[in-house]
C-alpha positions in Angstrom: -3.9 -1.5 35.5 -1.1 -1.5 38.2 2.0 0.7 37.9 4.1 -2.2 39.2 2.9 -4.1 35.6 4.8 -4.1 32.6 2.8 -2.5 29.4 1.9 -5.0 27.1 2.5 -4.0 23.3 0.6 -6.0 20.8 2.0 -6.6 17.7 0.8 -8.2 14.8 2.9 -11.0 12.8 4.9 -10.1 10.0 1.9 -12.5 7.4 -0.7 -10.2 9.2 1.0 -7.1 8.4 1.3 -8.1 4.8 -2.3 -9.3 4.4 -3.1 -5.9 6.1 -1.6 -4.2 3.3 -3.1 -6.1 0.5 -6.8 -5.3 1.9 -5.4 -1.9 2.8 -4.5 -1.6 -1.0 -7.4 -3.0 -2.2 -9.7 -1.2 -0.4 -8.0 2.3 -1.9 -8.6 1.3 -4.8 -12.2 0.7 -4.2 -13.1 3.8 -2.5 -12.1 5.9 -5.9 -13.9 3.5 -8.6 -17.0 3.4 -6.4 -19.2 6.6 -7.6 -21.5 8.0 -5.3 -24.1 9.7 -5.8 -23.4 12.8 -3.5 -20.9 14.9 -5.7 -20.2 17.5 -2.7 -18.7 13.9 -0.6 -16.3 13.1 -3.4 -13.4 15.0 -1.7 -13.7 13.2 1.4 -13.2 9.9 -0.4 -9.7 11.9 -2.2 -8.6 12.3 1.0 -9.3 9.1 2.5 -7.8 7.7 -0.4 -4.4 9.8 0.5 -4.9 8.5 3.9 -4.6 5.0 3.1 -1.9 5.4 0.7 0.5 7.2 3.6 -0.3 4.2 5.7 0.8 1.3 3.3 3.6 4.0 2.1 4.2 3.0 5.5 3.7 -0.3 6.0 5.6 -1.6 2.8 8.5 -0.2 4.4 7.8 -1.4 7.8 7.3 -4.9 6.2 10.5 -4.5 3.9 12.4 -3.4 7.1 10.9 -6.7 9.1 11.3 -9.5 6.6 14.7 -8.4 5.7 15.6 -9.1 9.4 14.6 -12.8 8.7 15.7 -16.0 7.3 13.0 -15.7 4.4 14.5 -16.8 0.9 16.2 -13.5 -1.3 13.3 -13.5 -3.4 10.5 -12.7 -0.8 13.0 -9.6 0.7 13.8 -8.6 -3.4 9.6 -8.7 -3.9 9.1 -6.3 0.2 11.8 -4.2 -1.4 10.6 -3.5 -5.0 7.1 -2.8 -2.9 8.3 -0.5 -1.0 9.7 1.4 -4.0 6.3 0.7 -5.8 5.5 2.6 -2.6 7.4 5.6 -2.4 7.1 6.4 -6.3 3.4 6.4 -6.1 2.8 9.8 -4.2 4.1 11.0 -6.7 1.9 10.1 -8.7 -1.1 11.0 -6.9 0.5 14.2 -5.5 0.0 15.5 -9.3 -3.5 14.5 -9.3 -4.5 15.7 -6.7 -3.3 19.1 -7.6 -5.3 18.5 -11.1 -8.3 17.8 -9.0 -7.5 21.3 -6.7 -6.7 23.6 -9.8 -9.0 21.7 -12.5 -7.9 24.9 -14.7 -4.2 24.5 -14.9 -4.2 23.7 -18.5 -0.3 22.3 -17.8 -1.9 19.8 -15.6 -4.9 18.7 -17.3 -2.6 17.5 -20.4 -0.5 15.4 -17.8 -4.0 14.1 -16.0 -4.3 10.6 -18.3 -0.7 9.8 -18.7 -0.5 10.1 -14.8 -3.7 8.6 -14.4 -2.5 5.8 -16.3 0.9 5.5 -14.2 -0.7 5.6 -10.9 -3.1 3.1 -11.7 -0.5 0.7 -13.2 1.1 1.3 -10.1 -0.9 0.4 -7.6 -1.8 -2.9 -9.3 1.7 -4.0 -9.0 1.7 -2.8 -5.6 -1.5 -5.2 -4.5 0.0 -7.7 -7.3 3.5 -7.8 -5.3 2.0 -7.3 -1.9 -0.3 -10.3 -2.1 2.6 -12.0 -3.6 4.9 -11.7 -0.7 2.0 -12.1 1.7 1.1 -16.0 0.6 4.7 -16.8 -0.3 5.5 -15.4 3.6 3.2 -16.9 5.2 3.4 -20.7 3.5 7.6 -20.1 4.2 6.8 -19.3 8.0 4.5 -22.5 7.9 7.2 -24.3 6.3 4.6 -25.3 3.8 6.8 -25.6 0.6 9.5 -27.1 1.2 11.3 -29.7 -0.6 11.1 -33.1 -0.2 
């Protein structure tokens, strides 16, 4: 590459992004239900499972921010925005159990586990739930695909 040349930054489109997040979501889910048979590897699927929530705790605010900045109807910026709220709430969530997981003793913790459980699960299905929604109803608006006649 020449020094003369202007760096090229790729950058996906905002329906890519969103999709992105949906599979993102979904496959966080996944790692977590999966059980594997190596007990001592568990932890490494925890914290790859934190991984990908930071990222779309990320992206459903960089995809709030970028749809917001477009013509797209109120109620596809209203659906980025209450994901990205789905978003920021859930570390919450899993900050708690992880700390159940790190001091499995804390009897404080362990009576909180299910209801939190419970929360953080409901969670992020409405956060794959809204995410896909936005994602199709983007992505047909950009193709101007329903539109009225």
């Amino acid at each position: 590459m020449n020094a003369d040349q202007p760096v090229r930054v790729v950058s996906l489109s905002i329906w890519k992004q969103l999709y992105a997040m949906v599979w993102l979501a979904f496959l966080q889910i996944v790692i977590v239900v999966v059980e594997i048979p190596f007990k001592e590897l568990e932890i490494y699927l925890v914290y790859g499972h934190v991984f990908l929530g930071l990222v779309i705790l990320g992206l459903a605010h960089y995809n709030n921010a970028q749809i917001k900045k477009t013509e797209a109807p109120s109620r596809l910026k209203r659906i980025a925005k209450s994901t990205a709220i789905l978003a920021t709430i859930q570390p919450i969530f899993g900050v708690i159990l992880l700390a159940n997981i790190m001091m499995p003793y804390n009897t404080t913790l362990a009576s909180l586990r299910w209801i939190v459980l419970l929360l953080h699960v409901m969670t992020a299905l409405a956060i794959i739930t809204q995410a896909s929604s936005v994602a199709t109803a983007y992505d047909m608006w950009e193709e101007k695909e329903y539109t009225k006649p």
